[in-house]
C-alpha positions as semicolon CSV with decimal commas, in nm:
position;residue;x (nm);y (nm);z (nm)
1;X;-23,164;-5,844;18,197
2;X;-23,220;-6,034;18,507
3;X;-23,021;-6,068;18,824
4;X;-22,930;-6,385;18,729
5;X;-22,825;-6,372;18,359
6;X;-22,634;-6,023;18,515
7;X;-22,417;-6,243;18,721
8;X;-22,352;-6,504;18,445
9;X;-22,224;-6,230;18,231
10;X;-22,034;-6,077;18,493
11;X;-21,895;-6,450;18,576
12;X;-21,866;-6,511;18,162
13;X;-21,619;-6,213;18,120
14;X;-21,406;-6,271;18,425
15;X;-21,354;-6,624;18,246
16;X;-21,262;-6,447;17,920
17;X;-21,035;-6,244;18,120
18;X;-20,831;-6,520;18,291
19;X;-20,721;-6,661;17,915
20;X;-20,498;-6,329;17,908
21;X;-20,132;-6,420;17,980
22;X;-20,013;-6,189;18,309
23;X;-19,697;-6,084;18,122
24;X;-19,891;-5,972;17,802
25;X;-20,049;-5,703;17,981
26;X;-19,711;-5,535;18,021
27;X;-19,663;-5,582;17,664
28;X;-19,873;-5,520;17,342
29;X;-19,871;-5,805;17,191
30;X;-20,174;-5,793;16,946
31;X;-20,302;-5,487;16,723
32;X;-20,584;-5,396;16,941
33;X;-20,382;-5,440;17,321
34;X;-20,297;-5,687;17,640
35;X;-20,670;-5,800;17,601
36;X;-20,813;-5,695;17,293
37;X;-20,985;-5,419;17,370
38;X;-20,783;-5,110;17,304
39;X;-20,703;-5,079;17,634
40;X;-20,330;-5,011;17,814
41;X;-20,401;-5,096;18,163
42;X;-20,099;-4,937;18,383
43;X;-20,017;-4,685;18,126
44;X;-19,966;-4,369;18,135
45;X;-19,873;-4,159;17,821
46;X;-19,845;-3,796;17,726
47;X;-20,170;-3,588;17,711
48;X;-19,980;-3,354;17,469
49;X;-19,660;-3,371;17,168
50;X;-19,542;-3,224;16,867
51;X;-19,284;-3,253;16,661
52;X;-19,032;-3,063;16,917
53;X;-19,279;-3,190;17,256
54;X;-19,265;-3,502;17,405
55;X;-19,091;-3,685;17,067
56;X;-18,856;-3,970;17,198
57;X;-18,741;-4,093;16,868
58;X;-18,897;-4,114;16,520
59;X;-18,774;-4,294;16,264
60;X;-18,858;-4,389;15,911
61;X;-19,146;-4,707;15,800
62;X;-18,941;-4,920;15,557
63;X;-19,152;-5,037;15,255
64;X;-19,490;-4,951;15,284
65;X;-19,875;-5,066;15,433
66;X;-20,092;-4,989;15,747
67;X;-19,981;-5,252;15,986
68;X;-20,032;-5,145;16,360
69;X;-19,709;-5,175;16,564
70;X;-19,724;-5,469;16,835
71;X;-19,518;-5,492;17,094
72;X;-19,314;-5,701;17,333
73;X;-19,024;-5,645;17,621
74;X;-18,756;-5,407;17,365
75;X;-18,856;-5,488;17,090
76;X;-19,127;-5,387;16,844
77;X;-19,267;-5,567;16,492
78;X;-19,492;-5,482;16,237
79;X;-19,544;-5,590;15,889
80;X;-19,481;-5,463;15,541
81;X;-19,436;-5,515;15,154
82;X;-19,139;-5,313;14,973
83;X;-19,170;-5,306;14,567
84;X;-18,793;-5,430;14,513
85;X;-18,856;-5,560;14,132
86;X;-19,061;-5,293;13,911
87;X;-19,257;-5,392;13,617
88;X;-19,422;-5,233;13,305
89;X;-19,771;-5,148;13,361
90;X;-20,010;-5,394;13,487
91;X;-20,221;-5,623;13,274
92;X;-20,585;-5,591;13,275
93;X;-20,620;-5,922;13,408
94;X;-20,415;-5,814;13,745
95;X;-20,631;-5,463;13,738
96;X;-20,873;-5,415;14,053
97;X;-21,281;-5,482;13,842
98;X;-21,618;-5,467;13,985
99;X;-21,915;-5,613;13,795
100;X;-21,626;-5,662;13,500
101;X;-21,570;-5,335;13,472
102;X;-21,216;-5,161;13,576
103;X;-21,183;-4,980;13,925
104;X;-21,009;-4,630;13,799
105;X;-21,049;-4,450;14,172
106;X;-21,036;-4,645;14,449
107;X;-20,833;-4,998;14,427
108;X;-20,462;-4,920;14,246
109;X;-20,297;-5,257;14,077
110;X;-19,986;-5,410;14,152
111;X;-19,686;-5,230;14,039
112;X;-19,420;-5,513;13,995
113;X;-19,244;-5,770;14,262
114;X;-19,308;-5,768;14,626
115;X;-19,087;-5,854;14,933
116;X;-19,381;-5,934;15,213
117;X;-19,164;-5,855;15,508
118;X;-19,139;-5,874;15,864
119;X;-18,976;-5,530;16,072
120;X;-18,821;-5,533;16,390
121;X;-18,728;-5,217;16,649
122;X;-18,568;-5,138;16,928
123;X;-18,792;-5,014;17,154
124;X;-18,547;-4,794;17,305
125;X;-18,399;-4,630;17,002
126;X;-18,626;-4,692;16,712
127;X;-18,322;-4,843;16,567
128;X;-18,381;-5,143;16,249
129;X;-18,288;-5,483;16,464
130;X;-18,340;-5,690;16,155
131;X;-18,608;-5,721;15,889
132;X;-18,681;-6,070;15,733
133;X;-18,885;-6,165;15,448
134;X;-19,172;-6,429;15,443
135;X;-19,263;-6,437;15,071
136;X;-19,110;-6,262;14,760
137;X;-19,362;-6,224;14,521
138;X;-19,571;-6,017;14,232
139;X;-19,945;-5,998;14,390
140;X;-20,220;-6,137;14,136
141;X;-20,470;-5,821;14,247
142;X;-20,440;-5,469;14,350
143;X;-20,516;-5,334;14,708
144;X;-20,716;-4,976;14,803
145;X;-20,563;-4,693;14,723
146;X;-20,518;-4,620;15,097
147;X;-20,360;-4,891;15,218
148;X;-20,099;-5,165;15,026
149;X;-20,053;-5,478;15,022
150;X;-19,907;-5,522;15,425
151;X;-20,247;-5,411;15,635
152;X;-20,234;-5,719;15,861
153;X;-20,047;-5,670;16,201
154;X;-19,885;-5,983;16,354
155;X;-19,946;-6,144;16,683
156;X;-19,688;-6,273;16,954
157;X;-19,671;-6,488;17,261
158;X;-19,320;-6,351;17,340
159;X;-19,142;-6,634;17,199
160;X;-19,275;-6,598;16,843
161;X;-19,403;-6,370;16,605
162;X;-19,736;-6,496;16,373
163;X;-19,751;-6,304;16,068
164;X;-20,055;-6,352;15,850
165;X;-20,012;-6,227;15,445
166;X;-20,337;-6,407;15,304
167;X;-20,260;-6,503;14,966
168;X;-19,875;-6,511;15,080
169;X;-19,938;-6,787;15,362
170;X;-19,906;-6,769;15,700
171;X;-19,542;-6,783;15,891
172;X;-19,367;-6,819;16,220
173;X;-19,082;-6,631;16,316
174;X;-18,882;-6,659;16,651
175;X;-18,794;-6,287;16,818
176;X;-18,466;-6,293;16,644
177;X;-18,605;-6,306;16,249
178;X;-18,564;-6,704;16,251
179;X;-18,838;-6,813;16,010
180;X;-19,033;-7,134;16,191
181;X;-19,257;-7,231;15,943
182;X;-19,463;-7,152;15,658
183;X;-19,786;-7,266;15,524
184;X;-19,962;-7,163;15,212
185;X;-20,328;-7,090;15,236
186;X;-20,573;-6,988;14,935
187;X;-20,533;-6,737;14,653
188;X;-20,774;-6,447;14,749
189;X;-21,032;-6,262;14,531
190;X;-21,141;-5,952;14,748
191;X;-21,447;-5,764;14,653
192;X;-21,312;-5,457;14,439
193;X;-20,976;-5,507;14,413
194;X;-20,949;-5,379;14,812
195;X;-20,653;-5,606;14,950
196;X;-20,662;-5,794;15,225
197;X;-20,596;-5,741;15,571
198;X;-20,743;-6,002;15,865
199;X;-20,461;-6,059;16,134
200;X;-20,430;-6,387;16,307
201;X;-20,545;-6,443;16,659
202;X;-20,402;-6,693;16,905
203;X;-20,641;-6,939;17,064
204;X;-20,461;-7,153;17,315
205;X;-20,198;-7,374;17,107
206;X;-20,380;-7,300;16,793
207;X;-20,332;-6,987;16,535
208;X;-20,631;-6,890;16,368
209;X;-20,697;-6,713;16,035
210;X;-20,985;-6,611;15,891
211;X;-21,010;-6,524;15,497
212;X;-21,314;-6,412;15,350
213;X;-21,350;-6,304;14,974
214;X;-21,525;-6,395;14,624
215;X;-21,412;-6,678;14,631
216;X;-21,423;-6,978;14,891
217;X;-21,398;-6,827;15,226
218;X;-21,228;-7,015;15,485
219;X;-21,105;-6,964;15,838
220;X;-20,799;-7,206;15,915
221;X;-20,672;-7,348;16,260
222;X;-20,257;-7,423;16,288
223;X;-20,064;-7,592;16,562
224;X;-19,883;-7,242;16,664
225;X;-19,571;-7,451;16,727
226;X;-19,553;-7,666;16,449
227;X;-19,728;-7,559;16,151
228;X;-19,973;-7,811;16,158
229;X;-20,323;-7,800;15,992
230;X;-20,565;-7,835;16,275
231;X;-20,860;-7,803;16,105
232;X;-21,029;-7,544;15,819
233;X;-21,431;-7,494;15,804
234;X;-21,571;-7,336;15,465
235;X;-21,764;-7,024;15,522
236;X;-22,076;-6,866;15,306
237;X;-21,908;-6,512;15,351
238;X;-21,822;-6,215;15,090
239;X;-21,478;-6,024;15,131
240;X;-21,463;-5,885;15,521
241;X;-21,139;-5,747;15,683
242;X;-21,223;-5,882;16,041
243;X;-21,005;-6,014;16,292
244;X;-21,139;-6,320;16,500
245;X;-21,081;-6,324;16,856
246;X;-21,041;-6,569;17,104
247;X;-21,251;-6,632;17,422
248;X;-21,246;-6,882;17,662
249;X;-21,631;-6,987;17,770
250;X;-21,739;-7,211;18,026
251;X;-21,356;-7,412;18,027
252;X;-21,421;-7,382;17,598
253;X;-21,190;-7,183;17,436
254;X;-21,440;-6,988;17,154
255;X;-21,284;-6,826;16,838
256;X;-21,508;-6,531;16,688
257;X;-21,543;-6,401;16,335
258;X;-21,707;-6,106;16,256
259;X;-21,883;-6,039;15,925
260;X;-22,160;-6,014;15,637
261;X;-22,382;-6,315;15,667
262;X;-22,317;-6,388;16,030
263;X;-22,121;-6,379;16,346
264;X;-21,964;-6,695;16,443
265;X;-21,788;-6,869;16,756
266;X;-21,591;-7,167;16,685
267;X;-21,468;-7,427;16,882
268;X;-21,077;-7,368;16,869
269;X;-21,051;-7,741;16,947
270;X;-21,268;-7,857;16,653
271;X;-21,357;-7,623;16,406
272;X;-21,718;-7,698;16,466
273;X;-22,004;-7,387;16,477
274;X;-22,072;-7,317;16,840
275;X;-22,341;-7,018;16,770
276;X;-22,455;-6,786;16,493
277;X;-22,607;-6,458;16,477
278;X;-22,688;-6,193;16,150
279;X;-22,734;-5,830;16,214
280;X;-22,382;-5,722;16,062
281;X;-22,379;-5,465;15,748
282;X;-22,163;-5,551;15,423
283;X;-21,780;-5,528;15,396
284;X;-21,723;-5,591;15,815
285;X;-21,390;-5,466;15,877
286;X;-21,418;-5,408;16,250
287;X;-21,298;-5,679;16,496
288;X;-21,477;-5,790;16,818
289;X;-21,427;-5,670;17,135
290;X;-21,529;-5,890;17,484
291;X;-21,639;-5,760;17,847
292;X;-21,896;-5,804;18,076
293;X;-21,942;-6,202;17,960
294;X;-22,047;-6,087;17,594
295;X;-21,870;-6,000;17,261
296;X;-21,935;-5,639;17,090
297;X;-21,970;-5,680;16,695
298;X;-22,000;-5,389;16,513
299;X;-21,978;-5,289;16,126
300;X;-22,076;-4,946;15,921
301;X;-22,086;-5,024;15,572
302;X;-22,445;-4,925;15,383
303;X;-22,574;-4,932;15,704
304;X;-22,472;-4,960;16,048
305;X;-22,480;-5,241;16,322
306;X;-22,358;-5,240;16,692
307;X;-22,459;-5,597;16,923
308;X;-22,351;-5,675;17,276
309;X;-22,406;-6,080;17,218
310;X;-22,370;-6,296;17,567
311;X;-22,139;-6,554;17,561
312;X;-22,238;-6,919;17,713
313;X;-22,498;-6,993;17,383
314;X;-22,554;-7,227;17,122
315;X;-22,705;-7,240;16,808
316;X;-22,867;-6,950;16,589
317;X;-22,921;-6,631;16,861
318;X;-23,057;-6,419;16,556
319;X;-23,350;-6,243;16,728
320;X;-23,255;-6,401;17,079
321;X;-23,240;-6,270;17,427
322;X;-22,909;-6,346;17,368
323;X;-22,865;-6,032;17,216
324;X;-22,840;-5,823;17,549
325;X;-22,841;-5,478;17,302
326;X;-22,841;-5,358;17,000
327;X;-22,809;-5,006;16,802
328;X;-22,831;-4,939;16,404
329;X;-22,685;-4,577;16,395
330;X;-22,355;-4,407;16,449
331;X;-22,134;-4,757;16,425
332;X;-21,760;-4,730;16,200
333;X;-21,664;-4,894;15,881
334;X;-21,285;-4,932;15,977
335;X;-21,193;-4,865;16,312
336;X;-21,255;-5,116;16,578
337;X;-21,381;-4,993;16,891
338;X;-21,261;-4,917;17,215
339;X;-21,403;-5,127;17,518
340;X;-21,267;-4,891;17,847
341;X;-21,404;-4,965;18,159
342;X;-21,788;-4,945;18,144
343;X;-21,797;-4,737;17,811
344;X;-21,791;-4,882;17,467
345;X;-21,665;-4,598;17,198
346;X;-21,728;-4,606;16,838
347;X;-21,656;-4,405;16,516
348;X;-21,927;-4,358;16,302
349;X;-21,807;-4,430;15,966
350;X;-21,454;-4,308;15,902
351;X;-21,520;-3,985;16,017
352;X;-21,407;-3,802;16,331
353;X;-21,771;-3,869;16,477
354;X;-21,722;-4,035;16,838
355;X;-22,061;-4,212;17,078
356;X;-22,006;-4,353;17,364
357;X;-22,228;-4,609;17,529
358;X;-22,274;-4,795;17,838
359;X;-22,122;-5,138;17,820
360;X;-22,338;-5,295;17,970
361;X;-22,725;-5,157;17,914
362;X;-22,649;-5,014;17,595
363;X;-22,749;-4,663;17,719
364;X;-22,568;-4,380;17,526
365;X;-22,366;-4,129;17,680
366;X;-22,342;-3,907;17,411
367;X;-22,420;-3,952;17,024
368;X;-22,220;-3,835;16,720
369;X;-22,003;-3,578;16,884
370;X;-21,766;-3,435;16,607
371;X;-21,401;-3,425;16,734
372;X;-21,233;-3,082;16,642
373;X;-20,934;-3,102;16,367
374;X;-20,947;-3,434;16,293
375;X;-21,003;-3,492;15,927
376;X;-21,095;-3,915;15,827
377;X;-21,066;-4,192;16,054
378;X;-20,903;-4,552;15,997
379;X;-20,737;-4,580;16,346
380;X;-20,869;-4,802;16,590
381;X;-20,896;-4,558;16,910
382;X;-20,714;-4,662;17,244
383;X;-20,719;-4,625;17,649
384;X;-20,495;-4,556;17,901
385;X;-20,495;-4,339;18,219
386;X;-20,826;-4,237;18,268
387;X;-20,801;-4,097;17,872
388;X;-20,892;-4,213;17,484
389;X;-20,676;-4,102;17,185
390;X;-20,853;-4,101;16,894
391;X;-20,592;-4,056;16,575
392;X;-20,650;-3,915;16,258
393;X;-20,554;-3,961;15,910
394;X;-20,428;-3,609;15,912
395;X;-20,182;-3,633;16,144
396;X;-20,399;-3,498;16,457
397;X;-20,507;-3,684;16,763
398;X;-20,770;-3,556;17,022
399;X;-20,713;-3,672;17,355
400;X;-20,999;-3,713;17,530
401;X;-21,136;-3,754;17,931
402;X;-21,287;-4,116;17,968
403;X;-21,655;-3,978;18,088
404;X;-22,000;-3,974;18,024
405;X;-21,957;-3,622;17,858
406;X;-21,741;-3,522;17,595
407;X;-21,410;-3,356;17,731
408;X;-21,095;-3,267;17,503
409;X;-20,836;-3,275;17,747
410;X;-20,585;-3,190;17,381
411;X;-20,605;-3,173;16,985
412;X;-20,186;-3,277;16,895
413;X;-20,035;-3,252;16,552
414;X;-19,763;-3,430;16,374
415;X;-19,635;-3,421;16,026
416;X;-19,736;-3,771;15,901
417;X;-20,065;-3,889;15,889
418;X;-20,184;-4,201;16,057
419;X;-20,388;-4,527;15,959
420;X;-20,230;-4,800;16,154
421;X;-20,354;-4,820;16,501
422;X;-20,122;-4,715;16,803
423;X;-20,007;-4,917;17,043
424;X;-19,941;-4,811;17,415
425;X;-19,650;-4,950;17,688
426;X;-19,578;-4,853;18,024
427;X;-19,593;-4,437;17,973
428;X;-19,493;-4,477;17,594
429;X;-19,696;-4,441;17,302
430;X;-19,628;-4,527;16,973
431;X;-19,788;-4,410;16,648
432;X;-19,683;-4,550;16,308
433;X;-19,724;-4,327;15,990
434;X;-19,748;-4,362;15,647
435;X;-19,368;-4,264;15,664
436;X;-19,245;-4,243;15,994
437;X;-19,297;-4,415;16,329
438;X;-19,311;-4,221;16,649
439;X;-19,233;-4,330;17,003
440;X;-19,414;-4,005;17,239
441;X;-19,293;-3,999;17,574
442;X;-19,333;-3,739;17,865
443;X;-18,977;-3,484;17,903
444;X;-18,850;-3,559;17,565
């Protein structure tokens, strides 16, 4: 790259940076962090816990799903679906098919009647402040046998709560449970029977959703205050489980979708296709992460795909110097990854696998280093103090020294096991299970 274009990019991603409310960065108030990253800057959490080290509170998940926790002042939210209306078996026509013929292993159809339901905490004590309920419902398809039918997380701004349930709408609530609005958006088809799962992403006075499946994909714009359509652009895209993110480029705030056929950036304003780029595997589940003037798309489905794409172009970049780097090995299928500092950190599949590349030339670290105890991977991993926490399904996270090398600074095991993502505030970290949700703090 040359000296120039290094200075745009550096210029680029202090622009991106500015669009980050001050206040948010004491909070966590999206699934992947202050900035979307998986960073906690000004955090500091415990290195080590058990269940009888460094356990604040834990208390149980109500209903079911892998929503990641967000987080803002005392009080934290996070979504889920409780079966409150059991039927007799599900039909065929509801059971999860590929190619027309019945999924028996890996998708699991819907038992009976749904409340699609909105949780909130106190921070302090874990305690249930209220829990309100956006849509009340029997789901028309099944979901993956690992997840359920509440994988989205929402998204706040401190005075509301966005909370995104795909073929159950869209909704506002205020921070105490008062529903705002609701919209209805389009019946999904998802490849396999897998669920759903995109969160929404705010992009100035706009909320954004992306849903891509079998059917007619779509990615919708709302007045965040109001409910209003903005504006919705079709999309040529199979089922993906991406997030978009928002960007703000040159005064233009930029939303980006990840997935199959392309990456996109939208103009939040309009709707209308700012640039394009392919390079992405099938089934893109990851979501974006910006620095250094460029987004970081990555995907590891029947193949794998890692690009560091500047910011500030237009039209089709496939093949472009636009595309500052690129890598086709070691890249996840469902974690996101973790932009800290100058290193980029990625999963390779769902397994325990961690590289770790330069940010900015692309240059690895270290490749495919295999993480200890750890057994599967859906956890996006995080940053904070000088340290990544990379969380396993099995209940064990390896805390790690942020470095060129790979250094465990601690392997730590709890009971539940662990697909939602944590979140991190102040010198607290939180960890949602499949039945309980932790809040790990240093002296408790």
């Amino acid at each position: 790259m040359s000296r120039h274009s290094k200075a745009r990019a550096i210029a680029l991603g202090l622009v991106a940076c500015l669009s980050i409310n001050v206040s948010a960065v004491q909070n966590w108030p999206r699934w992947r962090g202050p900035d979307g990253t998986g960073g906690a800057p000004g955090s500091n959490p415990p290195v080590s816990w058990s269940e009888t080290k460094n356990i604040k509170w834990k208390v149980d998940v109500p209903g079911a799903g892998t929503s990641s926790p967000i987080i803002w002042g005392d009080k934290i939210f996070f979504q889920t679906a409780v079966l409150v209306e059991e039927t007799a078996t599900a039909s065929a026509s509801a059971a999860p098919t590929e190619g027309g013929r019945r999924r028996g292993g890996m998708s699991q159809a819907p038992s009976g009647v749904y409340s699609f339901d909105l949780v909130c905490l106190d921070r302090a004590t874990g305690k249930l402040l209220w829990q309100k309920t956006a849509r009340r419902e029997k789901p028309h398809e099944g979901h993956h046998r690992d997840h359920g039918f509440a994988s989205y997380s929402p998204v706040t701004d401190g005075k509301h709560i966005w909370v995104n349930f795909g073929s159950r709408g869209l909704h506002c609530f205020d921070t105490g449970g008062n529903l705002q609005w609701s919209r209805d958006l389009i019946k999904m088809e998802t490849r396999a029977g897998f669920g759903e799962g995109s969160s929404p992403a705010l992009a100035g006075d706009s909320v954004v959703v992306v849903l891509d499946h079998e059917g007619e994909s779509a990615i919708f714009a709302f007045n965040k205050h109001t409910g209003d359509p903005l504006w919705r652009q079709s999309r040529d895209e199979q089922t993906s489980w991406a997030t978009p993110v928002a960007a703000e480029v040159d005064g233009q705030v930029q939303v980006i979708a990840n997935a199959t056929t392309f990456v996109r950036s939208y103009d939040a304003r309009t709707g209308e296709v700012i640039w394009q780029c392919t390079g992405q595997t099938q089934n893109v589940i990851p979501t974006p992460v910006l620095g250094f003037g460029r987004v970081y798309c990555t995907s590891g489905f029947r193949g794998s795909a890692l690009q560091a794409i500047e910011l500030g172009h237009k039209g089709d970049l496939t093949g472009s110097d636009a595309i500052a780097w690129q890598v086709d090995d070691a890249t996840p299928y469902v974690p996101s990854p973790l932009l800290y500092g100058e290193r980029l950190y990625v999963c390779t599949g769902n397994n325990p696998i961690l590289s770790c590349f330069d940010a900015q030339s692309g240059k690895a670290h270290f490749l495919k280093e295999r993480l200890g105890e750890i057994r599967g991977v859906y956890a996006s991993p995080v940053g904070a103090a000088g340290r990544v926490y990379v969380v396993g399904r099995n209940g064990v996270t390896v805390v790690l020294k942020d470095a060129d090398t790979l250094d465990v600074l601690a392997t730590n095991t709890l009971d539940d096991g662990f697909d939602a993502s944590p979140a991190i505030v102040g010198d607290e970290l939180y960890l949602k299970g499949r039945a309980s949700l932790y809040c790990i703090a240093e002296g408790n």
